[in-house]
MARKEMAR-572053 format. One record per residue (C-alpha): y, z, x; residue in one letter; residue number from 1. Coordinates in steps of 0.001 Angstrom, whole numbers, plus 500000, padded with zeros to 6 digits. Each point is the difference from the previous one (the first is absolute). Last residue first. Layout:
pt py: Y pz: Z px: X lumlo: A drenmar: NUM .
...
This chain:
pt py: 384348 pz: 209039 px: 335850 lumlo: X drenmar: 99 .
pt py: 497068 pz: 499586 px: 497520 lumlo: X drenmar: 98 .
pt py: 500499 pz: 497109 px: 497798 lumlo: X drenmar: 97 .
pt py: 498691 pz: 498849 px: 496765 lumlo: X drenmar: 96 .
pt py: 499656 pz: 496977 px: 497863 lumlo: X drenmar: 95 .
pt py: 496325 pz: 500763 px: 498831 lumlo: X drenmar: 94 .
pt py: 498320 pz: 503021 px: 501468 lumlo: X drenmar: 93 .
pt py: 496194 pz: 500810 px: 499428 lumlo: X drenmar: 92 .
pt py: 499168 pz: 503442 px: 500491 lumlo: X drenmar: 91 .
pt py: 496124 pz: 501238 px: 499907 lumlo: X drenmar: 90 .
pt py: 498788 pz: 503117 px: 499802 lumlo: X drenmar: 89 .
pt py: 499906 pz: 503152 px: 502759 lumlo: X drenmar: 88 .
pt py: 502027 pz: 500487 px: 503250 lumlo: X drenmar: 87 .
pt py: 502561 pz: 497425 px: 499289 lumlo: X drenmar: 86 .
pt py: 503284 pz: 501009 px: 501984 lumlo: X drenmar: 85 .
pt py: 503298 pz: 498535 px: 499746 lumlo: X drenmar: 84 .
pt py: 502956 pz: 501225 px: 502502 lumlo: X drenmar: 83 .
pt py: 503839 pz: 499747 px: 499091 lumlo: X drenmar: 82 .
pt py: 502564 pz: 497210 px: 499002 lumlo: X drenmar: 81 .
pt py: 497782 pz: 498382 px: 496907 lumlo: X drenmar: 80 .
pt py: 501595 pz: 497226 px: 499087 lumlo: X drenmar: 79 .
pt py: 499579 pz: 497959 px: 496226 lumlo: X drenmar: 78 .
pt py: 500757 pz: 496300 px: 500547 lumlo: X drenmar: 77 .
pt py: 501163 pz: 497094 px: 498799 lumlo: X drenmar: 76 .
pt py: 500613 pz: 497528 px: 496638 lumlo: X drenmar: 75 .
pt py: 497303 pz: 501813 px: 497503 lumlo: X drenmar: 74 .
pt py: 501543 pz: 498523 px: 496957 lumlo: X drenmar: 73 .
pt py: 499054 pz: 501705 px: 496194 lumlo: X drenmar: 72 .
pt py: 499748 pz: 503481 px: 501176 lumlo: X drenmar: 71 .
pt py: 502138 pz: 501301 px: 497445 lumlo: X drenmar: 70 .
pt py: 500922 pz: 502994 px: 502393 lumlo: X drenmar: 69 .
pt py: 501853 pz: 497518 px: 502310 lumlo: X drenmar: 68 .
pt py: 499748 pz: 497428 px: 502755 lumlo: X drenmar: 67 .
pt py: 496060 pz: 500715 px: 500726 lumlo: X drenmar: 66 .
pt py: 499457 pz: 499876 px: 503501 lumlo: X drenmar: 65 .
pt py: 496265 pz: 502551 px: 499769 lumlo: X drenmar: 64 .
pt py: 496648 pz: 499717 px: 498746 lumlo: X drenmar: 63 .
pt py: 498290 pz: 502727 px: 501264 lumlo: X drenmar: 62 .
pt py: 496394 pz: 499823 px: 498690 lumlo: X drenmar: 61 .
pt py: 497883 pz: 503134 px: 499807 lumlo: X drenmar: 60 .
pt py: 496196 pz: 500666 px: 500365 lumlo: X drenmar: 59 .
pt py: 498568 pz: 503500 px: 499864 lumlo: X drenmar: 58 .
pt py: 496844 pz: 500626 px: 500889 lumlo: X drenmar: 57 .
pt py: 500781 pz: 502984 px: 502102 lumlo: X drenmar: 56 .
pt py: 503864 pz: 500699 px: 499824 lumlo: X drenmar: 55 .
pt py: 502110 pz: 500935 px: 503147 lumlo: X drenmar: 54 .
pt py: 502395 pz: 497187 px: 500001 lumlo: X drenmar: 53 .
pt py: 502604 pz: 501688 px: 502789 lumlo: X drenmar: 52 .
pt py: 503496 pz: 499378 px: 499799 lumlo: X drenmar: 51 .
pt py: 503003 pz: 501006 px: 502638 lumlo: X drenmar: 50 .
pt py: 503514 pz: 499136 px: 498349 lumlo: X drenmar: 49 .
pt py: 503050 pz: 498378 px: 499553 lumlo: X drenmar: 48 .
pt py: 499414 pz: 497425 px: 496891 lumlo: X drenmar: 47 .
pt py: 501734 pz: 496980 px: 500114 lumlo: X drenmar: 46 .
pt py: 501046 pz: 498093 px: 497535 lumlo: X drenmar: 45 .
pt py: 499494 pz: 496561 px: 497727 lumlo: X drenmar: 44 .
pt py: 497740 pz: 500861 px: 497260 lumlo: X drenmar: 43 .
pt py: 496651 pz: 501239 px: 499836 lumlo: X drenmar: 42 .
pt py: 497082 pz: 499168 px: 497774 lumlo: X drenmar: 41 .
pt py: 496860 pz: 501532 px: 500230 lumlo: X drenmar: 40 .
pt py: 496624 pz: 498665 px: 499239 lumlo: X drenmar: 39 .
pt py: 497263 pz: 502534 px: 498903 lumlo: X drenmar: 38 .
pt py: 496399 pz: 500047 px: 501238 lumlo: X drenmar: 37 .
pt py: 500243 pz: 503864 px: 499840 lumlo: X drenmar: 36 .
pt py: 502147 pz: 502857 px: 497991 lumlo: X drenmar: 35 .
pt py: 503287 pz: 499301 px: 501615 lumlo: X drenmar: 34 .
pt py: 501742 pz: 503605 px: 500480 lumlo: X drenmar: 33 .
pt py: 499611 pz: 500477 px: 503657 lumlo: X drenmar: 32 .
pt py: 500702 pz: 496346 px: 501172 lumlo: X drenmar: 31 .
pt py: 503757 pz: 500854 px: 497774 lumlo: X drenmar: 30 .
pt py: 499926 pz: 503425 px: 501277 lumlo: X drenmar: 29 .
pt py: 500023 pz: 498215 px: 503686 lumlo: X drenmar: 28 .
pt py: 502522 pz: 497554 px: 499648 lumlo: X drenmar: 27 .
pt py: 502429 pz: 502308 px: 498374 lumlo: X drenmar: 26 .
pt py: 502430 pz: 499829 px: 497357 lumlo: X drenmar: 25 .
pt py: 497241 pz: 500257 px: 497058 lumlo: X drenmar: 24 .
pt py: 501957 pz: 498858 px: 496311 lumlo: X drenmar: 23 .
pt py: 497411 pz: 501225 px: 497820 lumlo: X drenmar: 22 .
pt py: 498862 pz: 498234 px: 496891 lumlo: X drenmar: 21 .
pt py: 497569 pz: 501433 px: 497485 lumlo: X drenmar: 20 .
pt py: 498137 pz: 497204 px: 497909 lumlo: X drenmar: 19 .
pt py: 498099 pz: 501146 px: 496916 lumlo: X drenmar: 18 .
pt py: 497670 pz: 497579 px: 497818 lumlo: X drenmar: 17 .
pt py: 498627 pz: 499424 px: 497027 lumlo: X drenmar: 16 .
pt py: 498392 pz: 496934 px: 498242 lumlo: X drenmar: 15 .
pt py: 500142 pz: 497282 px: 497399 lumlo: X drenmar: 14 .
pt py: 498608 pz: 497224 px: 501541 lumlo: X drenmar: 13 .
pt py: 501703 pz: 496824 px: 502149 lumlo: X drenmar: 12 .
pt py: 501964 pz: 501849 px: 502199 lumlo: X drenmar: 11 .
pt py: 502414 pz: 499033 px: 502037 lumlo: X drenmar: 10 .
pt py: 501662 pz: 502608 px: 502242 lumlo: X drenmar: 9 .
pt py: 503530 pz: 499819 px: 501915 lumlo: X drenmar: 8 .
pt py: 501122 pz: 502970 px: 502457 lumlo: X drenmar: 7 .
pt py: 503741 pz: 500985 px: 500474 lumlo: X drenmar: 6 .
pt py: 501418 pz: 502701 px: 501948 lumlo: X drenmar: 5 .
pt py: 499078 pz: 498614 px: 503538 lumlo: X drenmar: 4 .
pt py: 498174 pz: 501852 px: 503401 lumlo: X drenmar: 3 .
pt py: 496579 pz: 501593 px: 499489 lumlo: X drenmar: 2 .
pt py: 498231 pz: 497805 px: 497244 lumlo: X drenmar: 1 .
């Protein structure tokens, strides 16, 4: 989880676990930090920036127009005002602009 303070986990079995969260402001540290096959959700905003998905193997979801960090109504769009390149992996985007 790359962009919210709160994460929910159900477990049915005794077991433990460590979560780190860090608040990334940019576009491209966020795509740089996400480990592989991961969704990401991103609220309402634009990012100003040039980003380039440079990971072999590496398969990412954007998942962008949610209205707030509890990411419980995705109601428009996430923009990206700047260039986007893909030169290795795959990059789906869900409810997002370029502009």
């Amino acid at each position: 989880m790359t962009m919210g303070d709160s994460c929910f986990i159900t477990m049915n079995n005794a077991v433990n676990a460590t979560a780190n969260f860090v608040r990334l402001t940019s576009l491209q540290a966020i795509i740089d930090a996400a480990l592989g096959d991961d969704i990401i959700k991103l609220p309402i905003t634009t990012y100003v920036e040039n980003v380039v998905m440079n990971q072999v193997g590496k398969s990412l979801t954007l998942s962008g127009g949610w209205a707030d960090y509890s990411f419980l109504s995705q109601t428009g769009f996430t923009n990206l005002q700047g260039s986007l390149t893909i030169a290795n992996g795959t990059l789906i985007l869900e409810n997002f602009q370029i502009i």
